[in-house]
C-alpha positions in Angstrom: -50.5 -48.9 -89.8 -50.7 -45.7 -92.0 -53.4 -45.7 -94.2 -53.2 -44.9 -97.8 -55.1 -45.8 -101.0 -55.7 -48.7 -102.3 -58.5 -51.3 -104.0 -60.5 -53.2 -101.2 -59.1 -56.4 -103.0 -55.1 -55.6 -102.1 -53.9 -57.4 -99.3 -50.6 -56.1 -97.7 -49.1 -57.3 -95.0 -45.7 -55.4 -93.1 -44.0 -58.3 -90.6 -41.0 -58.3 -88.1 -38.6 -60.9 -88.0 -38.0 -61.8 -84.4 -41.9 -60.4 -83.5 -44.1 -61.3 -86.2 -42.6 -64.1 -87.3 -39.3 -66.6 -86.3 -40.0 -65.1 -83.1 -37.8 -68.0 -81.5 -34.4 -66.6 -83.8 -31.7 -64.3 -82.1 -30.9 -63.1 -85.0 -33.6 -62.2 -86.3 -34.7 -60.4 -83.4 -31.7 -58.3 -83.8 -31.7 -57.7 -87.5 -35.1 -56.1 -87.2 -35.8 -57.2 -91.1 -39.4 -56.3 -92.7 -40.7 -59.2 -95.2 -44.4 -58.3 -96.8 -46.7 -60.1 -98.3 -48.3 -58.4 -101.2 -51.6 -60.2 -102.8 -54.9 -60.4 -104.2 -57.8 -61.3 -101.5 -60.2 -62.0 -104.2 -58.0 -64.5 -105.9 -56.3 -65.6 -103.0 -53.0 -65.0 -104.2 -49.6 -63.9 -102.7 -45.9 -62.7 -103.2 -44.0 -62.4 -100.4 -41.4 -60.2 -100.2 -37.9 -60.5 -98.7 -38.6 -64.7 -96.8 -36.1 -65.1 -94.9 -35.6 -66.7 -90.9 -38.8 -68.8 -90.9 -40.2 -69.7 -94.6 -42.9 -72.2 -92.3 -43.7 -68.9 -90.0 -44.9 -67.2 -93.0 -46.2 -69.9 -95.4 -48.4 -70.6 -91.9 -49.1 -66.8 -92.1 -50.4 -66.9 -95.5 -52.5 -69.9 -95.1 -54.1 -68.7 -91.6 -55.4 -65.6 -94.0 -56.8 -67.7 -96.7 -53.8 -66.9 -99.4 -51.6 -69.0 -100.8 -47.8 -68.3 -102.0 -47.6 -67.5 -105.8 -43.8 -66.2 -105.8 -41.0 -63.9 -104.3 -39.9 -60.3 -104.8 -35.9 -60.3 -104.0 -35.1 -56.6 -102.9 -31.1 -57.8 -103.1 -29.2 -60.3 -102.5 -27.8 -59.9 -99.3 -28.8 -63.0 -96.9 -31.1 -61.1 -94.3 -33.2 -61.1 -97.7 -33.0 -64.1 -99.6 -31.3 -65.9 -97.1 -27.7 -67.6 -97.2 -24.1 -67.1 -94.7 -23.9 -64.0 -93.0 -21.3 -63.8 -89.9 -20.8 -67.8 -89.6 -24.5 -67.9 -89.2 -27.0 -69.9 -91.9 -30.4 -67.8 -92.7 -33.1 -69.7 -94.3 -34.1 -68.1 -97.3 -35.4 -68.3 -100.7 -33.9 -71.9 -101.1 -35.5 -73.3 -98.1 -39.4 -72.1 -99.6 -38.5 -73.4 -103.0 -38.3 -77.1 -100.9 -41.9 -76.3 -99.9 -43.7 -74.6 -102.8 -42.6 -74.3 -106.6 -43.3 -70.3 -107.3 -40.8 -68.2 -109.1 -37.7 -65.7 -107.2 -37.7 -62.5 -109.5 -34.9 -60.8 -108.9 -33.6 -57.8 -110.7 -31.3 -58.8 -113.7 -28.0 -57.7 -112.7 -28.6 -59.1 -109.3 -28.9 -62.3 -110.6 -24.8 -63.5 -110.7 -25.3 -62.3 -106.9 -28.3 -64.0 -105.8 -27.3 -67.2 -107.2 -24.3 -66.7 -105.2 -26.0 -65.8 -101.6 -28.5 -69.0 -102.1 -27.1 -71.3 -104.2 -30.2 -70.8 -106.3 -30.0 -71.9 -110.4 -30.9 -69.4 -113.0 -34.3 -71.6 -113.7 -35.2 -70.9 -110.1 -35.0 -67.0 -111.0 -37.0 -64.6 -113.1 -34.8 -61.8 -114.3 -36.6 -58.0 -114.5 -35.6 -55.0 -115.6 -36.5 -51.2 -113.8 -40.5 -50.7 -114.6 -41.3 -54.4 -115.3 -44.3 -55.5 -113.3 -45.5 -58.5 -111.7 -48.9 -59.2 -111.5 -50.1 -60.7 -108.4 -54.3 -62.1 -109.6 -55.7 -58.3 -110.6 -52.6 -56.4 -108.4 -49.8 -54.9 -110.3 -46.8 -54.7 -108.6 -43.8 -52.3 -110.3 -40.3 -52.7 -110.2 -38.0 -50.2 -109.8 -34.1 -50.3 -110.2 -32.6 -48.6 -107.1 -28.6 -49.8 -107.0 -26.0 -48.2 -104.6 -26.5 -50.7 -102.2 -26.3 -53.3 -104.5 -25.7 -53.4 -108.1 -29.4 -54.9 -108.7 -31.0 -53.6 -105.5 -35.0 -53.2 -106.7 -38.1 -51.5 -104.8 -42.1 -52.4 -105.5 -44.8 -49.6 -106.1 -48.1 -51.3 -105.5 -50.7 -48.8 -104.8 -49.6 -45.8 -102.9 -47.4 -47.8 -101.5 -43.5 -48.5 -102.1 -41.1 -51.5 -100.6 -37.6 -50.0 -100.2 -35.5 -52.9 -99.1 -32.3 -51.4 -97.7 -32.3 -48.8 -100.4 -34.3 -46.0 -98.2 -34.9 -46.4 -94.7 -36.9 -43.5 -92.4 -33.7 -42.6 -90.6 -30.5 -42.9 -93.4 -30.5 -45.4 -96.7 -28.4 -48.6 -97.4 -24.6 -49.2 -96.4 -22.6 -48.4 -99.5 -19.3 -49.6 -98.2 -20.3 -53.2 -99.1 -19.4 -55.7 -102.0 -21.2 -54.5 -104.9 -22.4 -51.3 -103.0 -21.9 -47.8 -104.7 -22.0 -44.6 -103.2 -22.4 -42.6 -106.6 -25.1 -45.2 -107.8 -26.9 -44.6 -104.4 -26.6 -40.8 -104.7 -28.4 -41.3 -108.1 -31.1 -43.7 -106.8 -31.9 -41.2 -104.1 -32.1 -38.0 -106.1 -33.2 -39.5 -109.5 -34.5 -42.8 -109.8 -37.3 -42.0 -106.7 -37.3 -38.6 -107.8 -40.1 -39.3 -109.5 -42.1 -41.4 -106.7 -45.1 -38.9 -105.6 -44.2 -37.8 -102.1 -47.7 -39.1 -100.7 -46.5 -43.2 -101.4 -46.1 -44.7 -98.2 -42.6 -45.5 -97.4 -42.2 -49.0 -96.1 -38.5 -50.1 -95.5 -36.6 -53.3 -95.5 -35.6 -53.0 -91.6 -37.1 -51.1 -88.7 -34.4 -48.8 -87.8 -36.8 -46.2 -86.6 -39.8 -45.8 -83.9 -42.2 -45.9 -87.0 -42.6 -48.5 -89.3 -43.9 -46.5 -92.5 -43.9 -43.1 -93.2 -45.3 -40.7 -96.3 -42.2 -40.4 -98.7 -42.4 -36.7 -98.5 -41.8 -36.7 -94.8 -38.8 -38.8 -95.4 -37.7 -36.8 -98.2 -37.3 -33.7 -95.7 -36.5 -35.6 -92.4 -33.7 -37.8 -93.9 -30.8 -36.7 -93.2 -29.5 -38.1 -96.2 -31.5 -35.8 -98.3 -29.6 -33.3 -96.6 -26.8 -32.7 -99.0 -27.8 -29.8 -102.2 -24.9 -31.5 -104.6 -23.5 -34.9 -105.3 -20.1 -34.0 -104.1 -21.2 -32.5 -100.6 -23.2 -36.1 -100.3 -20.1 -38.3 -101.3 -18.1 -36.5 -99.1 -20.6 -37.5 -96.5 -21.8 -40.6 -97.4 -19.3 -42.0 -99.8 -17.5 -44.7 -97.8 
C-alpha cells in the first residue's frame, strides 16, 4: 500500500469485496467495491466505511485485529454501499450490522431521504452531517466532505493524508452521473471546486478498484484522469454530461 503520513495510532484498513472479504459472493467479486476501516489502535476503536456483502466477514476482521466497530461512514446511498436491491439481487448492508452491533450510520444530510430508501433504515438509525463536520474515531478525526454529482449527498473522508472517495473520484474516470439523483453539473463542480482544495499529496483511495492500483497520490490523478481533461464546464458536460 502507498505510504503517507500519518500518527502511529491510525489504523486504516483498504478491503476487496470478493478478495478480502465475502470472498464466497459473485457479486461481489464482480463489483470490485472498496470498504475501509478507519480507527484508533490505542483505543481500539473503529468506523467502517462502505459494509456491505459480508457485515460477519468484516466485524470478524475487526475483532481478529483487536478493534471493535464504533459506527459507519455512508459514502452514498447506492446498495453496493450501504447495502439494499440492486438488479433483483439483495446486498447486505448497513441494516444487516445494525442486527449485530448498535453504532450509529452517518450519512450526509441530503442523502438521508435516499438512504432510508436503499435500506429501509429509520431516521434514529442515522446521523445527519453537513460538508466539514467530523467524526471522531477515539483521538482520529475523520472530515467530511460534500462531493454530490453522483448523488445528491455523495460525501468523501480526509483522515490524515488520506481521502475515501466512494464513487465520486476513481484513478481511471469519477462516478456515473446518468443515475437517479446523479448530476453532471454538480459533479463538474465537485471535481474542480469542492476537492480543489484537497493538497495534491493526499492519497487517493476509491470506492471500487477500477484500475491496476488501488491508491494513488491525488495529484497524479488530478493529471492522469481523464476527466480532468476538460479546461471549461461546457467542454466537460459535453463530454461527460449524460
Amino acid at each position: 500500500m502507498t505510504s503517507v503520513h500519518a500518527s502511529d495510532r491510525l489504523y486504516f484498513r483498504q478491503l476487496l469485496s470478493g478478495q478480502d472479504f465475502a470472498t464466497a459472493d459473485p457479486l461481489a467479486r464482480q463489483m470490485v467495491n472498496f470498504c475501509y476501516l478507519i480507527g484508533d489502535r490505542e483505543r481500539g476503536e473503529a468506523l467502517l466505511v462502505d459494509a456491505a456483502y459480508s457485515v460477519d466477514d468484516l466485524l470478524a476482521i475487526l475483532e481478529a485485529d483487536g478493534m471493535r466497530p464504533a459506527g459507519v461512514l455512508a459514502t452514498h446511498y447506492h446498495p453496493d454501499h450501504v447495502g439494499g436491491s440492486m438488479g433483483g439481487m439483495r446486498i447486505e448492508g448497513a441494516a444487516a450490522l445494525l442486527e449485530r452491533v448498535d453504532v450509529p450510520i452517518h450519512v450526509q444530510r441530503d442523502e438521508v431521504p435516499w438512504v432510508k430508501r436503499a435500506t429501509g433504515l429509520q431516521d434514529a438509525d442515522l446521523v445527519a452531517h453537513d460538508s466539514g463536520d467530523v467524526v471522531r474515531v477515539g483521538d482520529i478525526e475523520v472530515r467530511l466532505l460534500h462531493t454530490p454529482g453522483h448523488t445528491p449527498g455523495s460525501q468523501c473522508f480526509l483522515v490524515e493524508g488520506r481521502l475515501v472517495s466512494g464513487d465520486t473520484l476513481f484513478l481511471e474516470g469519477c462516478g456515473r452521473t446518468d443515475l437517479p439523483g446523479s448530476d453532471p453539473v454538480a459533479m463538474y463542480e465537485t471535481l474542480t471546486t469542492r476537492l480543489a482544495h484537497v493538497p495534491g499529496d493526499t492519497i487517493l483511495f476509491p470506492g471500487h478498484r477500477y484500475s491496476p492500483e488501488p491508491s494513488a497520490p491525488l495529484d497524479r490523478v488530478r493529471r492522469e484522469n481523464y476527466v480532468f481533461a476538460p479546461r471549461s464546464a461546457e467542454a466537460w458536460l459535453a463530454m461527460f454530461g449524460r
